[in-house]
C-alpha positions in Angstrom: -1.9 8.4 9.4 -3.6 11.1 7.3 -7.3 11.9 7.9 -9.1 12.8 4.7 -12.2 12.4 2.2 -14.0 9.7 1.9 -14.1 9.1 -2.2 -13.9 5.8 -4.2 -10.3 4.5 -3.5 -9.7 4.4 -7.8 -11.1 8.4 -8.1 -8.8 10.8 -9.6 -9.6 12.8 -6.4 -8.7 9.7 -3.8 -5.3 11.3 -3.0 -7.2 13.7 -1.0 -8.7 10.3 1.4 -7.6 9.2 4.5 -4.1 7.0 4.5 -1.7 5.7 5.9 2.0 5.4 4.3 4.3 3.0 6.0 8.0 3.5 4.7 10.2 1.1 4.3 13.2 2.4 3.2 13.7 1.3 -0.3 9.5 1.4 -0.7 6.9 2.7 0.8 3.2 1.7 0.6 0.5 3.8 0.8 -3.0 2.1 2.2 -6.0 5.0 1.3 -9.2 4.2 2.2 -12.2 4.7 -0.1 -15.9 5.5 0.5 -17.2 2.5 1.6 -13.8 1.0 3.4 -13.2 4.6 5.8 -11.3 2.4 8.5 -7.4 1.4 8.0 -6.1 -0.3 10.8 -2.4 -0.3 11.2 -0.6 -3.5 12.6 2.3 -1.9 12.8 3.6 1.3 14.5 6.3 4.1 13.7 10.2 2.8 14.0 8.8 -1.0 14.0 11.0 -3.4 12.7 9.0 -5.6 10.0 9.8 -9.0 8.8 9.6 -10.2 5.0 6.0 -11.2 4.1 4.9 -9.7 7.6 1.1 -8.3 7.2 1.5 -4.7 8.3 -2.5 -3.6 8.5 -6.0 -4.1 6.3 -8.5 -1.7 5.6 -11.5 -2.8 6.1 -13.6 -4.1 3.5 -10.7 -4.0 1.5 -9.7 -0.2 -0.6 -6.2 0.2 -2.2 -2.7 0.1 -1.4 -0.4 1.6 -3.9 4.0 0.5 -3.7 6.4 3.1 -4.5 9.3 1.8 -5.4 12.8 3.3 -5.4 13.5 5.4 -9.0 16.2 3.0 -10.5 13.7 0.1 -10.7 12.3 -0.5 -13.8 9.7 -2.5 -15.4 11.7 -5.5 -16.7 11.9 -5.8 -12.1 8.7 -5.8 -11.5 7.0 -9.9 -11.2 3.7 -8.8 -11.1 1.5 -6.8 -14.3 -1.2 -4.0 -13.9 -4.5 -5.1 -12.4 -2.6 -8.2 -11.5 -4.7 -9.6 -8.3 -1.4 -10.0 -5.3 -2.1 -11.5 -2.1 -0.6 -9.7 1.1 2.5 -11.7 2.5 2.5 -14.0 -0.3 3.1 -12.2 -3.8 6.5 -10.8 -5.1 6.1 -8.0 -7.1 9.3 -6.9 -7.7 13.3 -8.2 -7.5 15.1 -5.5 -5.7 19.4 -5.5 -5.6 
């Protein structure tokens, strides 16, 4: 968890807001909170193990959670478009080796 400012989750200046970045290994995802949604609430703590399509946290009133996937993956792996609406738990955005 990273405290931080409170700006609209889609500002340039959002990477300066509170987050938290949960790393899976191969990913990670980033969940920042923007000015309206300031809480994120973690269901999931440091060294747990987490299951495939296992909710991991919300930020309430929803906000933004970016994926960073691993370098080699490119766009022909990714299932899902920009502004694509995904689900938590239930959309595949990308096919990993």
């Amino acid at each position: 968890h990273r405290p931080g400012a409170n700006r609209p989750a889609f500002d340039k200046e959002s990477d300066r807001n509170e987050q938290v970045a949960i790393d899976f290994g191969e990913y990670e995802l980033l969940v920042i909170a923007g000015w309206f949604a300031r809480r994120i609430h973690p269901a999931v703590a440091a060294g747990d193990r987490v299951e495939r399509g296992e909710r991991v946290g919300h930020v309430s009133f929803g906000s933004r959670a970016d994926v960073v996937l691993p370098a080699g993956v490119d766009r022909e792996d990714l299932l899902v478009a920009e502004g694509d609406a995904v689900r938590a738990g239930e959309t595949i955005i990308a096919e990993l080796e």
